[in-house]
N, C-alpha and C positions, 0 to 999 in steps of 0.2 A: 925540621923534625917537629919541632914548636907547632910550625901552622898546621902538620899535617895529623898531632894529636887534638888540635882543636877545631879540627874540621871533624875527625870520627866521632869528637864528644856532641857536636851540634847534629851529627847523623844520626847517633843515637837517641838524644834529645825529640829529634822530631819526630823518629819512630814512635818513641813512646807516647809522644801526643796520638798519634794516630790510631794507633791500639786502643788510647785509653777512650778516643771518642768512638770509635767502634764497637767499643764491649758496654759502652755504656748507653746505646741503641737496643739492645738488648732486654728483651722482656723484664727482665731482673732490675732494672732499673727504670722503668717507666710505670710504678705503682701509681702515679697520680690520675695518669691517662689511664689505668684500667678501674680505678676508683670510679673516675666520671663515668667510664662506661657502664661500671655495674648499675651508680646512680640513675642512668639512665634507663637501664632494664630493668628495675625497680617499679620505676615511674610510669612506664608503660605496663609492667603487669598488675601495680596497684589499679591502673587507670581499665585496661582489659578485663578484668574481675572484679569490677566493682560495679554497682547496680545499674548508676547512670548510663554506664555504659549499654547494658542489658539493653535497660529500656529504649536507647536511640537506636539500636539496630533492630528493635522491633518494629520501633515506631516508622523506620524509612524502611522497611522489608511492606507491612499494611502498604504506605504511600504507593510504592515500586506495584506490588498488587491492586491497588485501589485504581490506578494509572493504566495498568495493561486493562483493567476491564469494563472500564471506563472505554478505552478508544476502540475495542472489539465491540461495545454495545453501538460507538456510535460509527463503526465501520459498515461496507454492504461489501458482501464477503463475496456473493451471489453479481460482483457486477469485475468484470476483468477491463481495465485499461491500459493503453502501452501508447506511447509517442510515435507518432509519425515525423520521424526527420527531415524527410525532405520539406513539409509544410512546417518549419519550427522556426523562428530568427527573428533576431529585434535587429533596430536602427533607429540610427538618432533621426527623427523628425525635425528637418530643417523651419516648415512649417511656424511649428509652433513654440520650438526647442525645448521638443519632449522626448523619451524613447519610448516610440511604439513595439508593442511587442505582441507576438502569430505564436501561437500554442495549436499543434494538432495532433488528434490522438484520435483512437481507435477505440470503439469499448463497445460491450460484448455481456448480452444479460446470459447466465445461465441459468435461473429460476423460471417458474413457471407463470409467476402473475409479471404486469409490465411495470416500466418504473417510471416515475415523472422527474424530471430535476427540473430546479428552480434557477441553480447560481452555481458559476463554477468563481475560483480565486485561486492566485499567483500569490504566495508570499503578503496575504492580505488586501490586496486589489482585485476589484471582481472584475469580471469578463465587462466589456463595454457593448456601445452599440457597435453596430459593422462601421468602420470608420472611412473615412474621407482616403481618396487617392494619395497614397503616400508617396511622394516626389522628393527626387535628389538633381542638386544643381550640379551641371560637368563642371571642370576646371575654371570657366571662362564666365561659368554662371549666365551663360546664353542660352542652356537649356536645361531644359528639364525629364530627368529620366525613372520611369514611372515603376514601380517594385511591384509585381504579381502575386495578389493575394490569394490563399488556396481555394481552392472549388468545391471541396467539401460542404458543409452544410453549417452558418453560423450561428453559433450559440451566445447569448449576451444573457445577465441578469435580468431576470423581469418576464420572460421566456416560460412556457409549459414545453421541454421537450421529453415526448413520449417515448419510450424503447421498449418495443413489446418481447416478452417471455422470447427465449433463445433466439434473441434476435440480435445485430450487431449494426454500425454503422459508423462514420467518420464525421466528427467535426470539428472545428477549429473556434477557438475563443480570441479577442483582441483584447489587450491589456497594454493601459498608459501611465508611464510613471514621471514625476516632474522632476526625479535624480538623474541627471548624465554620467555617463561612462566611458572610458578609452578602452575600455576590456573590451575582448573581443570576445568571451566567453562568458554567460551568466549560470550559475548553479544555484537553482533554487525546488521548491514542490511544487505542483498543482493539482490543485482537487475540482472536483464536481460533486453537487449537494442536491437532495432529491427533496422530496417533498417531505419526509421524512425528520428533516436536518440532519442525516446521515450523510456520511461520504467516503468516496473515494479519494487515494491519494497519492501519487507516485512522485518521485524522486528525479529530474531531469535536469539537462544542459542543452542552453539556448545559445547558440554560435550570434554571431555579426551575420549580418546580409553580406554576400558574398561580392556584390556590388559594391555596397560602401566599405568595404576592406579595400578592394581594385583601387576606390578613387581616393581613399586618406592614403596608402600606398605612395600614389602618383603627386600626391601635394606633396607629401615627405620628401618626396627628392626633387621638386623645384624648390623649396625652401631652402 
């Protein structure tokens, strides 16, 4: 009888702890945390109405505008380019142990005088000369298997090429970089620069040569 009053007094007991941390979870009880938070919405709206304020959103709204009209003066609005994929892919240059890299694209005057361009750039690298045979060793490094550069028409720095009033044409630019990569996919821009200093500039993805994917493939599983 003893144990079994003093077991309902400790059930009781523990209810009442339970209760009591549950009611005291309770908004009514957490004045501290809603203090800090007003402090903190305070803080914010002294800081939102106050001058400094003002002026930094002026001042980066001008930049943000100063910026779009800035790149619209040095844009050619009048010249349309878009990627050719099938002429588009880097590989690593066993060579020199460089990645060469084939950009081809398409572009397309709609104006009516012609345009001259001087330089196209990858991410800061300009177009090179037309380059050397680019060669991959098979497995056994007996031979050598030679990667098909496109047939379009090439373009490198230092070049006048012409593109008269509604006229269009294809050509591909060659770009060498001294950074190696495992990626099998590069995301970057390229532009083309006229005589001007104006440019074009589009947004692309440069895959692996489909070749050198096949033959790191094929290492991977003799290793």
């Amino acid at each position: 009888m003893i144990g079994e009053f003093v077991l309902d007094k400790l059930k009781m007991k523990l209810t009442y702890m339970f209760y009591s941390l549950c009611f005291l979870q309770t908004p009514v009880f957490k004045g501290k945390e809603e203090d800090q938070l007003g402090n903190v919405k305070q803080i914010i709206s002294k800081i939102v109405g106050s001058e400094i304020f003002a002026i930094s959103v002026f001042a980066i709204s001008i930049a943000i505008g100063l910026y779009i009209l800035y790149n619209r003066k040095k844009a050619i609005p009048e010249l349309e380019m878009q990627l050719i994929k099938e002429g588009t892919w880097f590989a690593t240059r066993e060579d020199n142990k460089r990645t060469g890299i084939i950009v081809s694209v398409e572009i397309r005057n709609k104006s009516t005088s012609g345009l001259h361009f001087t330089n196209s750039k990858l991410s800061g690298y300009s177009a090179k000369e037309h380059p050397e045979e680019i060669n991959m060793d098979d497995l056994k490094g007996e031979k050598k298997h030679k990667l098909d550069l496109p047939e379009y028409k090439h373009f490198c720095r230092g070049q006048d090429f012409y593109l008269g009033p509604y006229n269009s044409d294809k050509i591909w630019f060659y770009y060498e970089s001294r950074s190696m990569t495992m990626a099998n996919v590069l995301e970057t821009s390229v532009s083309i620069i006229d005589s001007r200093k104006k440019r074009k500039s589009i947004r692309i993805m440069i895959p692996r040569h489909s070749s050198q994917i096949d033959l790191y493939q094929e290492m991977a599983k003799m290793w």
